[in-house]
C-alpha positions as CSV (number, residue, x, y, z in Angstrom):
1,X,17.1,-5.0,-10.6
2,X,17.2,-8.2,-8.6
3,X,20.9,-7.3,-8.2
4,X,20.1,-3.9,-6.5
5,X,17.8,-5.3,-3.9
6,X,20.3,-8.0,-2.8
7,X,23.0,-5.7,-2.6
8,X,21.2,-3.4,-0.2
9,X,20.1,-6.3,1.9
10,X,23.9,-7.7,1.6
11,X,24.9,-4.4,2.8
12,X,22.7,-4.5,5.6
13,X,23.2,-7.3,6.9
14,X,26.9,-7.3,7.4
15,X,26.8,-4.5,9.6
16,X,25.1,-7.6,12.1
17,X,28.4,-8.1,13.1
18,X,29.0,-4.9,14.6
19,X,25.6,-4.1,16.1
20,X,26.0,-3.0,19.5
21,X,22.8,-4.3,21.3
22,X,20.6,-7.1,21.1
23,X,18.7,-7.9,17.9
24,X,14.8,-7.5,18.0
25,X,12.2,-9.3,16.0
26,X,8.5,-9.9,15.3
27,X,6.8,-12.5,13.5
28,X,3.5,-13.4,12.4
29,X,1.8,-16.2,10.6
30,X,-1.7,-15.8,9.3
31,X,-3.8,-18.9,8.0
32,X,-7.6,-18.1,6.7
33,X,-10.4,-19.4,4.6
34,X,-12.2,-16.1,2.9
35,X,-15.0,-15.7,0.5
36,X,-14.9,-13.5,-2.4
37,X,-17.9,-12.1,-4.0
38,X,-15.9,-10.7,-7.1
39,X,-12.3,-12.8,-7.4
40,X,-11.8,-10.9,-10.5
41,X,-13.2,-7.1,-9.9
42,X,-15.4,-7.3,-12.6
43,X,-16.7,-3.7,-13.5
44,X,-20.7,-3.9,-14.8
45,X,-21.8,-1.6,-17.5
46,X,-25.2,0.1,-16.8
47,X,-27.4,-1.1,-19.5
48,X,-25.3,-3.5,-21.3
49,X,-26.4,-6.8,-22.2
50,X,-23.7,-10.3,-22.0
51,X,-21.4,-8.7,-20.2
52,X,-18.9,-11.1,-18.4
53,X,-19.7,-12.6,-14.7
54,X,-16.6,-13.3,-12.4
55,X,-17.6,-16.5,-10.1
56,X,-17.8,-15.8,-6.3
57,X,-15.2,-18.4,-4.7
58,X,-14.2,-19.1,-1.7
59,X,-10.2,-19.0,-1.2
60,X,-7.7,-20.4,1.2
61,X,-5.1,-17.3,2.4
62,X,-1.9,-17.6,3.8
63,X,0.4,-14.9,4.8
64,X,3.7,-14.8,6.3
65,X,5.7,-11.8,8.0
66,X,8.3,-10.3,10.1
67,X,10.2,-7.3,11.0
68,X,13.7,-7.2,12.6
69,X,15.4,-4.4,14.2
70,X,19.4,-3.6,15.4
71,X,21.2,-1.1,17.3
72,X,24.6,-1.5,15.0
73,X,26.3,1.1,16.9
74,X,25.5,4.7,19.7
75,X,24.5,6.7,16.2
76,X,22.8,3.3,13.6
77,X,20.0,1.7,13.5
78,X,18.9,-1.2,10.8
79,X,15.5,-2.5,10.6
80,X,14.4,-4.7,8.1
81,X,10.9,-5.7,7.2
82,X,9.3,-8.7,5.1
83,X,6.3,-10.6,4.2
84,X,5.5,-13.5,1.7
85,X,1.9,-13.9,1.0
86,X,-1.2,-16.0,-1.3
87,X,-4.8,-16.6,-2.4
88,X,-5.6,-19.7,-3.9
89,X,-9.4,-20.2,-4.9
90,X,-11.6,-22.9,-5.2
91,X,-13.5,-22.7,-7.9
92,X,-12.1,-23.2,-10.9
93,X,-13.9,-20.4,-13.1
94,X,-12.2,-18.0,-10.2
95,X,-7.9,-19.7,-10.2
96,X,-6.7,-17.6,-13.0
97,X,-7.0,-14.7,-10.1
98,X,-4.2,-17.1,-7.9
99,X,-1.6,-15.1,-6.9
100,X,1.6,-15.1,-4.6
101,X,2.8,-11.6,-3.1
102,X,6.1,-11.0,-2.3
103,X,7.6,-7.7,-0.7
104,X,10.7,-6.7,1.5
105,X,12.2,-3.4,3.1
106,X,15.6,-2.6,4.5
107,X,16.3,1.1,6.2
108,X,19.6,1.9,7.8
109,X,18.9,5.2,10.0
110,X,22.1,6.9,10.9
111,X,21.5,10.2,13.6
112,X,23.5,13.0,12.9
113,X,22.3,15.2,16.1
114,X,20.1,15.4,19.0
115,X,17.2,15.5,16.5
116,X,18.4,15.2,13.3
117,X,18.8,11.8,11.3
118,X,19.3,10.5,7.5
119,X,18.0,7.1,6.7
120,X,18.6,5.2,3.2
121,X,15.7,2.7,2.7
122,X,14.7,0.1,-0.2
123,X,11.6,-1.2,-0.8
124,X,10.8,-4.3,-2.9
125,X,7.1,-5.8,-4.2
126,X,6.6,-8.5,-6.5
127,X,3.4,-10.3,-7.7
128,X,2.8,-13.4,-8.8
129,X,-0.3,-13.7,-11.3
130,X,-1.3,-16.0,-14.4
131,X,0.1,-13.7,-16.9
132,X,-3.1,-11.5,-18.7
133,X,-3.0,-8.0,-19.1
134,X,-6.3,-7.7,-17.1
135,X,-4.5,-9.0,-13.9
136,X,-2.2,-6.6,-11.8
137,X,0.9,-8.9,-12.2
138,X,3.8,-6.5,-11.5
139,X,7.3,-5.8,-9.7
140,X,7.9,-2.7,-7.9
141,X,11.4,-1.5,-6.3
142,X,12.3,1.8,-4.8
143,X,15.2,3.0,-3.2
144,X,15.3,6.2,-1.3
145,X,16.9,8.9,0.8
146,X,14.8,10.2,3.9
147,X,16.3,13.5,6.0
148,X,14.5,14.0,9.6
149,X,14.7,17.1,11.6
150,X,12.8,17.5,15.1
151,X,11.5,21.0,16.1
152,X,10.5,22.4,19.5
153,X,9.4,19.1,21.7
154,X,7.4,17.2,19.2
155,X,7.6,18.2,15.6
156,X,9.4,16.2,13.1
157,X,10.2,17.3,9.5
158,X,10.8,14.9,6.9
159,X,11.9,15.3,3.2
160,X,13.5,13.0,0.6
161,X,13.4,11.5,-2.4
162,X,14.1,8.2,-4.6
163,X,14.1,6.6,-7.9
164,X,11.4,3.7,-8.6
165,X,11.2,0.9,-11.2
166,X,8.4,-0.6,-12.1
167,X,7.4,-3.7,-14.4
168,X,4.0,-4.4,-15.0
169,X,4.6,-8.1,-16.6
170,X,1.6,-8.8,-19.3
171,X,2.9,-5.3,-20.9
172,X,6.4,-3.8,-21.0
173,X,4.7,-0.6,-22.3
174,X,3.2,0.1,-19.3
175,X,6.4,0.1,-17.1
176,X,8.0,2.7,-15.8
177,X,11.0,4.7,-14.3
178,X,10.6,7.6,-12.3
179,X,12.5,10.4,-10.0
180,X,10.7,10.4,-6.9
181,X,10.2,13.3,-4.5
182,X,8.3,13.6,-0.8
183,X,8.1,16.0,2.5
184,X,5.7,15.3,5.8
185,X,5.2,17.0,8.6
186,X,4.4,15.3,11.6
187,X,3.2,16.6,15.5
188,X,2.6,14.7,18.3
189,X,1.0,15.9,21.4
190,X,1.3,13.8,24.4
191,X,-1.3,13.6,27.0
192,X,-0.7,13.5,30.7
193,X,-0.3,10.3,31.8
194,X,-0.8,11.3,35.7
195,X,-4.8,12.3,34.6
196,X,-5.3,9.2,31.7
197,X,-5.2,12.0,28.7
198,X,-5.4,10.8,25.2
199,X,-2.4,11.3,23.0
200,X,-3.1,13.2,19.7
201,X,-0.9,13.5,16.7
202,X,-1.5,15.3,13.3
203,X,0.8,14.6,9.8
204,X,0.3,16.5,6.7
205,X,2.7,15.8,3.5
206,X,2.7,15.6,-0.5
207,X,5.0,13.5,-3.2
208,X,5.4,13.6,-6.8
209,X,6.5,11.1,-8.7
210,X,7.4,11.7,-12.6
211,X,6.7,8.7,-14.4
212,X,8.2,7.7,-17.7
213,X,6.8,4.8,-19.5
214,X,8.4,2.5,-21.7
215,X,5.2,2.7,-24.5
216,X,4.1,5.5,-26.4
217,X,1.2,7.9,-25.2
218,X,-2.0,7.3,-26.5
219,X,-4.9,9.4,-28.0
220,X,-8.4,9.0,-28.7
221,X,-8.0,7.4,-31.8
222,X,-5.2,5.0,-30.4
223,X,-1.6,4.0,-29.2
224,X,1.2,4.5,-31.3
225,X,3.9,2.3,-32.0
226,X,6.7,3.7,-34.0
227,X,9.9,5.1,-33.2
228,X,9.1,9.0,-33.4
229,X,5.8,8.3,-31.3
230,X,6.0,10.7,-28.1
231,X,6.4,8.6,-24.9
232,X,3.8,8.1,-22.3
233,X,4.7,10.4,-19.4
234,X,2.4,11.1,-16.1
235,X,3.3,13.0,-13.1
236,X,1.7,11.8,-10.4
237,X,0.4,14.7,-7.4
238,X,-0.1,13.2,-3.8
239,X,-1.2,15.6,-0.7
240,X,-2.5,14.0,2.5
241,X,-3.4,15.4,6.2
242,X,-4.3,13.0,8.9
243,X,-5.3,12.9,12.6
244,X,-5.1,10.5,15.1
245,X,-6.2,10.4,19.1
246,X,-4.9,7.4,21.1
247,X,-6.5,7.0,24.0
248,X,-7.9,3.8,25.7
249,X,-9.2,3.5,22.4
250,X,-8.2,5.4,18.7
251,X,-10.1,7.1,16.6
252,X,-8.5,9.0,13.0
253,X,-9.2,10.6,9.8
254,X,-7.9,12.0,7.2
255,X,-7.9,13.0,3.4
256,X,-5.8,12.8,0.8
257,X,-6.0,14.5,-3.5
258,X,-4.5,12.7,-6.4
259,X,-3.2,14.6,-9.6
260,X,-2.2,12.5,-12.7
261,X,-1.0,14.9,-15.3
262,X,-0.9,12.8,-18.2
263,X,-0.2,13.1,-22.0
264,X,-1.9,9.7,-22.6
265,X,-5.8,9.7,-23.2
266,X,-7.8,8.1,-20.3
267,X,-4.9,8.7,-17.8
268,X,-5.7,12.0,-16.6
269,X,-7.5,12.5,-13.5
270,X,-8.1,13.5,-10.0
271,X,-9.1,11.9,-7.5
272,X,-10.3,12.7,-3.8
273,X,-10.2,10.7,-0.6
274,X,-11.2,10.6,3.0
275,X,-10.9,8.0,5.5
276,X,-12.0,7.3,8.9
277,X,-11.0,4.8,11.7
278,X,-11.3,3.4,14.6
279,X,-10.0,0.4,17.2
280,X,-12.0,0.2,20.4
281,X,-11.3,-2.9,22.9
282,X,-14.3,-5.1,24.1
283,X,-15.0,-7.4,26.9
284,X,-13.5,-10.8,27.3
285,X,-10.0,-9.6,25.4
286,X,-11.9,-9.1,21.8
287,X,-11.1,-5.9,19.8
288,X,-13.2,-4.2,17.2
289,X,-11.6,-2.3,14.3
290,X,-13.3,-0.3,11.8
291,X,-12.5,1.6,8.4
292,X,-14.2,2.9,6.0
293,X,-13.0,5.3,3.3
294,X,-14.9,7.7,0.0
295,X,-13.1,7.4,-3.0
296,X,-14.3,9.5,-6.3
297,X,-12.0,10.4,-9.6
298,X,-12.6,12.7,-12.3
299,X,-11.2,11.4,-15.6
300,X,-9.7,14.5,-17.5
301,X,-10.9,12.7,-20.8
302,X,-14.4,12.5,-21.3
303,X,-14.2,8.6,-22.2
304,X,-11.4,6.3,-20.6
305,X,-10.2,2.9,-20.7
306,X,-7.9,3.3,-17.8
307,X,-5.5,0.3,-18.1
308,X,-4.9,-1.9,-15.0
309,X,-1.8,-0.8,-12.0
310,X,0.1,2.3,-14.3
311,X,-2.7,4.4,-13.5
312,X,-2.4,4.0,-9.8
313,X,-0.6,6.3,-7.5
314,X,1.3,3.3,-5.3
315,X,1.3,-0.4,-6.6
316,X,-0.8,-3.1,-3.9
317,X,-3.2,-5.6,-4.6
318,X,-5.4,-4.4,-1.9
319,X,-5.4,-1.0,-3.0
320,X,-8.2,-1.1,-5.7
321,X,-8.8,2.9,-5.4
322,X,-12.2,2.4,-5.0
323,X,-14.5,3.1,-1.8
324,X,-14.3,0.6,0.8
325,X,-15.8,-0.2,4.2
326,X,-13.9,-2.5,6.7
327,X,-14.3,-4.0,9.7
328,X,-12.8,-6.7,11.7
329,X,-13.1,-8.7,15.1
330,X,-10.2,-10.1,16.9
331,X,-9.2,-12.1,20.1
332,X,-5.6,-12.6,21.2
333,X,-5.1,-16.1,23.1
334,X,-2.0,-16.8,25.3
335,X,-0.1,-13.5,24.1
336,X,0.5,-15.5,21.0
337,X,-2.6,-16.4,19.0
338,X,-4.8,-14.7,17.5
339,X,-8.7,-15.6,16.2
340,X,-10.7,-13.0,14.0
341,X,-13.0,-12.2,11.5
342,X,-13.0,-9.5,8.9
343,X,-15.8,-8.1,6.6
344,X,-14.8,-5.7,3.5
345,X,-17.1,-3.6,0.8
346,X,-15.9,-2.2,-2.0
347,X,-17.8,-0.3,-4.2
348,X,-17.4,2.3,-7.2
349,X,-19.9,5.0,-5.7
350,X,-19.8,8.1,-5.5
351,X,-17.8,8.7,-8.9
352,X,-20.7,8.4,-11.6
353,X,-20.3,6.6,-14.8
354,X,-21.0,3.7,-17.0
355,X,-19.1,1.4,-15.1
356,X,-20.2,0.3,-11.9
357,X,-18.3,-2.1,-9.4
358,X,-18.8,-4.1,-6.3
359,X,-17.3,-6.7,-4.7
360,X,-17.7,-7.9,-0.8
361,X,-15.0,-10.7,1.0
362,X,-15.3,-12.2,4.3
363,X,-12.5,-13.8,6.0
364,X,-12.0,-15.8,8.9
365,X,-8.3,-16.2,10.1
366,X,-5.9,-18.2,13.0
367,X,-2.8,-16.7,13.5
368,X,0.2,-17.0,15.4
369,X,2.9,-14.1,16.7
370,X,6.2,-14.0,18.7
371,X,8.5,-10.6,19.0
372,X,11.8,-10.9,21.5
């Protein structure tokens, strides 16, 4: 797998020589002291007695990334993307949730027409846990094909597909290949910029992505383990629609249902959510950025134990699939530094249950930028 990744970066990269125009980057670097309420997202069950406590901690958080981008001829583009990134906590009932993130992309965009393009990307994410089946320690790589086709004066078509592999370390049996599939439709509608107009824009799209997993499928009485057991196999639904306006400030929603059709018990479900955000500027150069999002799932089996990662529809994480509310505060110093703060609540309501979660981090972060 390794292998595959640095061969499509190797590919990339030679065609450096050739580009036609000068190369542009972006870089940021990220240095923060947070506090974590919940360093191992402990779920609670209502009315149980001795159940396990995760420490609150606080953590130092470093994060490094950077995007680079080259005209390689009239009719290619390359961009490339990375970003290396950690937690490591204080308290020593909380460091078996350290962990090191890694991820990279590579998309070469060739245009065919006017409006018409084909771009073959690759997308790598690795993390970097204490090995325990309870932590999402995984590796993630996709590659994929990506068609584009403008309409009218601002409608763009998209379809493509790809092929994924996906490790989750503490388990093989809960790894994964699978066929990938996707279409989005996006519209932008430009506002006058004579009269100060906001600029709106609407997307709407769906994937499927038919996992096959190395273990067998599981019933209520148990996994399997032999040889003629059936294999795990989900197939995993995404739709989304989303609007934005851009204005001197942005507002956006948008909501998105996820199907799992599984033939393992406790992997079934479906899931709706809905998101809303905004960024408004503030005196004295500070902008305010907001987020908040309702998450609730409907197990198809009356009792689940949903194992970690192989039930999720993309692999982060930051992505707990669970309701969240975020905010942050930032000032930009010199063009190039940055000072903020950032606030996030997660919680399992509205989806009803036994198991109840919460979990709250604040963070407070220096970083610095440079693009050419």
């Amino acid at each position: 797998m390794r292998l595959r990744i640095v061969a499509i970066v190797g590919f990339c990269l030679c065609g450096l020589g050739a580009r036609a125009e000068p190369v542009r980057y972006d870089w940021r670097l990220e240095d923060g002291l947070e506090y974590d309420t919940n360093p191992a997202r402990t779920e609670r069950i209502a009315g149980a007695d001795a159940q396990p406590s995760s420490p609150a901690s606080l953590l130092a958080r470093l994060v490094a990334s950077g995007s680079l981008s080259a005209q390689l001829g009239r009719r290619n583009t390359l961009a490339l993307a990375g970003a290396l990134g950690g937690k490591w906590f204080a308290d020593s009932g909380a460091r078996a949730d350290n962990v090191l993130v890694v991820q990279a992309a590579a998309t070469d965009t060739l245009r065919l027409g006017q409006r018409t393009q084909v771009a073959l990307s690759g997308a790598y994410y690795d993390v970097y846990q204490r090995r325990s089946f309870d932590l999402p320690d995984f590796r993630s790589a996709t590659p994929s094909l990506r068609f584009d086709q403008g309409f009218a004066k601002s409608v763009l078509v998209s379809l493509g597909g790809g092929y994924r592999w996906f490790t989750f370390k503490p388990d093989d049996a809960y790894g994964f290949t699978a066929p990938t599939a996707f279409f989005a439709i996006r519209h932008a509608l430009p506002g006058d910029l004579l009269t100060g107009d906001a600029d709106w824009e609407w997307s709407a799209g769906g994937s499927v992505e038919a996992r096959d997993f190395a273990g067998a499928a599981c019933t209520s009485s148990g996994c399997g383990d032999s040889a003629s057991t059936t294999r795990h196999q989900d197939r995993f639904w995404i739709a989304h629609a989303e609007w934005s306006r851009t204005g001197s400030w942005l507002l956006g929603s948008g909501a998105a249902l996820h199907v799992n059709q599984s033939n393992s018990y406790g992997e079934g479900l479906v899931r709706g959510l809905f998101h809303v955000r905004t960024v408004i500027p503030l005196p004295w150069n500070l902008s305010l950025s907001a987020r908040g999002e309702i998450v609730a799932t409907r197990y198809t089996d009356p009792l689940t134990f949903a194992q970690p990662v192989a039930g999720l529809p993309s692999a982060s994480i930051e992505d707990e699939s669970r309701s969240t509310f975020r905010i942050d505060l930032a000032r930009l110093f010199e063009g190039r530094f940055e000072l903020g703060a950032r606030y996030v609540y997660y919680t399992s309501a509205p989806s009803s249950g036994a198991l109840g979660y919460r979990r709250q981090t604040v963070l407070l972060y220096l970083a610095f930028l440079d693009e050419s």
